[in-house]
N, C-alpha and C positions, 0 to 999 in steps of 0.2 A: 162305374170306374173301370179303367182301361188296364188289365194287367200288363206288366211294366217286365220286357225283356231285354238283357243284357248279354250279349252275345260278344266273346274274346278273339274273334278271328272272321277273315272273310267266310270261311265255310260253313260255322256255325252259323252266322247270319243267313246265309245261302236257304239252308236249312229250315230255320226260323221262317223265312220267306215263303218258301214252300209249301213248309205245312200251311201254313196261314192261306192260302192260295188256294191248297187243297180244300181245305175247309170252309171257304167265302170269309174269313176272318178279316175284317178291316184292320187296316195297318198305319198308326201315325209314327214318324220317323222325326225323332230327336237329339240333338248332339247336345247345346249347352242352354238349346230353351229361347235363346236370345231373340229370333223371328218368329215366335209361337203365333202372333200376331195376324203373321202375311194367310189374305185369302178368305175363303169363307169357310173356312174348317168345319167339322162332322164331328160326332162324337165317336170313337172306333171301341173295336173289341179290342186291340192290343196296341202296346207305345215300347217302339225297338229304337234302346239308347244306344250309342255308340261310342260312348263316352272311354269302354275298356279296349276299344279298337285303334290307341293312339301309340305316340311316340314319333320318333325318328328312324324311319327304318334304313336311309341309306344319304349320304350328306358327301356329294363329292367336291368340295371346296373350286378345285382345280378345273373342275366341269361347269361349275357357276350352276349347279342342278342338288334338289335335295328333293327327299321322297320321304312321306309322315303317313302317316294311317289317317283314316276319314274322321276320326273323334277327338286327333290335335287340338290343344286348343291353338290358335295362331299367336297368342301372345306368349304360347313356348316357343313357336316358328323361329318369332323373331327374337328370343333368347337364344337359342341356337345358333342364330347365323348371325348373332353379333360378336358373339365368341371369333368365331372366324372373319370377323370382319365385310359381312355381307347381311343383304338386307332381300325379304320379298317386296317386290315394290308394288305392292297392294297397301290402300287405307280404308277399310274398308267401315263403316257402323258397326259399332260394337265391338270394337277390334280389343277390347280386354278380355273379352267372355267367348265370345263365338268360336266354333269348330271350324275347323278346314274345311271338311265336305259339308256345313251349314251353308259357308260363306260361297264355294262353289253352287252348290244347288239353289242357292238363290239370286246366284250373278251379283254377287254385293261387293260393288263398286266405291270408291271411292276418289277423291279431287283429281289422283295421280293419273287417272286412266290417259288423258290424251297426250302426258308425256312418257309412260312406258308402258302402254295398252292395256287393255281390260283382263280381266281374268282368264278370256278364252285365249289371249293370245300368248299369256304366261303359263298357262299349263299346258304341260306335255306326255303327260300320261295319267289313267287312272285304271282302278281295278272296280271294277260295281261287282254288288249280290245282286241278282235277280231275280223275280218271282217263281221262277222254273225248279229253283234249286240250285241253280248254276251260278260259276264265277265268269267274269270277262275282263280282259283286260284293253286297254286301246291305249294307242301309241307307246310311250316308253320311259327309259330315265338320260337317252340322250335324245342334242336337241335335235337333232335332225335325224327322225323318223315316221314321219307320215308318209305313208301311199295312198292312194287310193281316197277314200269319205273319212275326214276325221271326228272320229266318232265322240270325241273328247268334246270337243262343242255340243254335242246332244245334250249330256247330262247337265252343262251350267244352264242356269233358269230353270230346269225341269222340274226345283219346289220334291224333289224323292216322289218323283209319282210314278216316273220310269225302271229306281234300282235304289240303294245303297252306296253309295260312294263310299269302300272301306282302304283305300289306299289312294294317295294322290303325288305327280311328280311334277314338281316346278320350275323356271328358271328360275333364276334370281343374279342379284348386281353387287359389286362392291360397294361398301356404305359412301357416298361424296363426300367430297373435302372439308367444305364450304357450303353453307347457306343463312340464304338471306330473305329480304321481302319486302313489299311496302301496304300500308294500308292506308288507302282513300275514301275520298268522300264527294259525293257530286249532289244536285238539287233534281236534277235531272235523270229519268231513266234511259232516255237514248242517249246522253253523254257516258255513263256510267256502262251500259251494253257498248256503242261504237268505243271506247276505249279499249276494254275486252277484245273484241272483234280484232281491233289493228294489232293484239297483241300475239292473238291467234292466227294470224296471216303474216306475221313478221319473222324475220332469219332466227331472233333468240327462241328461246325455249325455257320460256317458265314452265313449274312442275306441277302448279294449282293456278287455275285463274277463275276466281269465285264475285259474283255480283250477290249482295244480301240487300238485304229493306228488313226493318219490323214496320211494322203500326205505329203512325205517328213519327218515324226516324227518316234520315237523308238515304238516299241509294247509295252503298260501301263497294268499292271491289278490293278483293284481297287478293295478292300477288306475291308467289310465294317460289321461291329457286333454290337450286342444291346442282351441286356439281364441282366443277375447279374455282378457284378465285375469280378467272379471268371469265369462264361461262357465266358466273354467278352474277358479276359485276354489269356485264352485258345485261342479264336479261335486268337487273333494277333500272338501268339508265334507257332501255326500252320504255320499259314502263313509267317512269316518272315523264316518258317525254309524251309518252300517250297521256296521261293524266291533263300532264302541262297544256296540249294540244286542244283540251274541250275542259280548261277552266275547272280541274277540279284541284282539290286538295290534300296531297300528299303527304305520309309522313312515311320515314323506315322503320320498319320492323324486324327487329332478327328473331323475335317471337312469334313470327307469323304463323307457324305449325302449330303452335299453344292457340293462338287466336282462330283457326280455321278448324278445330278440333270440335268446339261447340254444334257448327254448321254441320260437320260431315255427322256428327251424332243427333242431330235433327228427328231422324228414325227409331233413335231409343228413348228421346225425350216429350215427342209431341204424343201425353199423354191424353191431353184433355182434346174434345171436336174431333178433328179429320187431318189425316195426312196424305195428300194426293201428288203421287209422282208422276209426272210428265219428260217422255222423250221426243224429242225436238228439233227439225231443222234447225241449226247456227242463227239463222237470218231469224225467226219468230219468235225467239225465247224474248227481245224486248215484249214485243203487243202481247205474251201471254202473262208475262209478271205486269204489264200494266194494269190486261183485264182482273188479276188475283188481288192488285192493290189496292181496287176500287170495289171491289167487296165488301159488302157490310162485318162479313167472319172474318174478314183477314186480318191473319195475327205476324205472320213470316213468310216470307219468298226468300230460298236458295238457291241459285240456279250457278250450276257448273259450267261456265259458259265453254268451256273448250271442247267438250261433248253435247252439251244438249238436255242434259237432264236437270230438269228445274224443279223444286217440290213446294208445295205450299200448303203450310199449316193454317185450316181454319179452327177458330174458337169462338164460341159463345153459346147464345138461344139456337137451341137443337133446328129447327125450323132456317135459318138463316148458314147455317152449315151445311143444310141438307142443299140446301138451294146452289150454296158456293159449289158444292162438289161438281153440282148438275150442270154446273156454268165453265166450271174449267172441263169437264168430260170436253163437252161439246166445245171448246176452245181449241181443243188441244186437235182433236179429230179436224175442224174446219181449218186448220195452218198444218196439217201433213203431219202431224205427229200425233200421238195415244196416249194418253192417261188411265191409271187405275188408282184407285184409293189404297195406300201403301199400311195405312195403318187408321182403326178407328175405334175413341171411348166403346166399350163393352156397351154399354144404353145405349149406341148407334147401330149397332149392327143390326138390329133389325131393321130399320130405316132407310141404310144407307147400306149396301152391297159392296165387294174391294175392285167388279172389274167393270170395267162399260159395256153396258147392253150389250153395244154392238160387237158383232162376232168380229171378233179380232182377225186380224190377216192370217193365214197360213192355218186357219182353224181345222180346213178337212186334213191337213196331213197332220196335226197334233192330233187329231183323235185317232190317225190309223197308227201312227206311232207309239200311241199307250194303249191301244188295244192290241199290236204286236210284243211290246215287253211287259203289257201286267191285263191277260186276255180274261181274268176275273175281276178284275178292277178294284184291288184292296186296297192300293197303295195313297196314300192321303187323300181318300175323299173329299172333294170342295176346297185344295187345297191350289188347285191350277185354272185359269179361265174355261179346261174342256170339262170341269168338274171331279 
């Protein structure tokens, strides 16, 4: 069993780090638990919460910027800045439970990315521990202060293999007016994609544009808007006319956020089989939910058609899951994009691995990169594709 530390401040963690470092001590990094999941995890000598390293530490309404300690949970975030009438425009999985610095270090994205960008482009400062002993901070709490390498993008996806995230500095927006939605239905998945598509290439600006399937169901797009009346209005009459355009069938939705809420929590529910996330050229996301549909395991395809990130949950006989995984790896790599298994039943892991054999892109400089900020290598063992 992993002894369990709780550190109150960036330096105490620093600290904690250090020794740990000093002593070859493995190190697993947890905030509310929610992605224990992601990787192929190690058993460690020690589990550093971050749970007492929270609050708000700096909220400037009038700057549209707020700054919280790395063990926030996000659904104070967004308690906070509705008081004030502002919103983080992150949705991310798990968004009742999950920590600030979980949800950065693991780039956990949600619908909204392609209308108010991802995580790296919403944050603007953070403070990491490092294995050294030391604190660092990069960039700041206004928005405009990058020189030079923004070091700020290192840490999102880094999975805590590189540092601590114990403070973080955001934009954020005023909450919209108005929102709205609709949700369709097609027989077809190039009608249901090519709708998508003209939606993503057209003057409006929907805020989610999602294509789902189960097993045995029609192909859905959900299309979802927030903004003024007149934005709002725009982007439904876009999209009803894209529907219109390839014969599918439209209804409105003002629940459309309740309804897309399931999808984006795809990552906390697909308990059973395999969860394999795929990022994706625009143009291949059809032929790769095709090939996921025609699988003997497949249970659900999500795919965020405005970015590219498709996921598919397989379920069933262990053997026909193993198989789908194998099948969408190798999908995804032969249409210009990568898959990794995002999440898998505990009796799979041995079977089934979370990354694709093949050495991922940018592999030599992720290893020199974690061997420059963690040069004993404690920091979540098995928890990143470099190990």
């Amino acid at each position: 069993m992993s002894a369990r530390l709780e550190p109150g401040d960036a330096l105490e963690c620093a600290r904690e780090l250090a020794a740990a470092s000093a002593d070859r001590r493995s190190v697993r990094i947890a905030g509310a638990g929610t992605k224990a999941y992601l990787g192929d995890v190690r058993p460690t000598n020690l589990e550093l919460v971050t749970t007492r390293m929270s609050g708000v530490v700096d909220h400037v309404p009038a700057d549209l910027t707020i700054t919280v300690g790395g063990g926030t949970s996000f659904a104070l975030v967004a308690a906070a800045l509705a008081r004030a009438g502002q919103f983080l425009p992150l949705d991310p999985p798990h968004a009742d439970g999950a920590t600030i610095g979980g949800v950065i270090a693991a780039n956990s994205n949600g619908f909204w990315r392609s209308r108010y960008g991802a995580i790296r482009d919403l944050l603007i400062g953070t403070r990491l521990a490092l294995a050294d002993g030391t604190t660092a901070r990069a960039g700041g709490r206004v928005v405009k202060n990058v020189a030079g390498y923004d070091l700020d993008k290192l840490v999102v996806g880094s999975l805590g293999t590189l540092g601590v995230i114990v403070e973080a500095t955001f934009k954020v927006l005023p909450i919209p007016d108005a929102s709205s939605g609709l949700v369709t239905t097609f027989s077809r998945a190039q009608d249901a994609f090519g709708a998508a598509d003209a939606l993503v290439r057209g003057p409006s600006r929907q805020e989610a544009i999602v294509v789902e399937r189960r097993s045995g169901g029609p192909w859905r797009l959900l299309v979802g808007a927030r903004g003024n009346a007149a934005t709002v209005a725009r982007a439904r009459e876009d999209a009803a006319q894209a529907v219109a355009d390839r014969a599918g069938r439209a209804e409105p939705a003002d629940d459309v956020a309740r309804q897309l809420m399931p999808l984006r929590e795809l990552p906390a529910t697909a308990l059973e089989g395999a969860l394999v996330r795929a990022a994706l050229p625009l143009a291949a996301q059809r032929a790769f939910a095709e090939t996921a549909a025609d699988l003997d395991a497949f249970a659900t395809c999500v795919a965020d058609a405005a970015s590219g990130i498709v996921r598919v949950h397989l379920r069933g006989d262990d053997m026909a899951v193993a198989a789908g995984v194998d099948a969408l790896l190798m999908a995804a790599r032969a249409i210009g994009g990568s898959a990794r298994v995002e999440r898998r039943a505990d009796a799979l892991r041995e079977r089934i691995g979370a990354w694709d054999p093949a050495e991922p892109r940018g592999h030599f400089l992720m290893r020199r990169l974690k061997d420059a900020f963690d040069p004993a290598g404690v920091l979540e063992p098995g928890r990143s594709a470099i190990g």
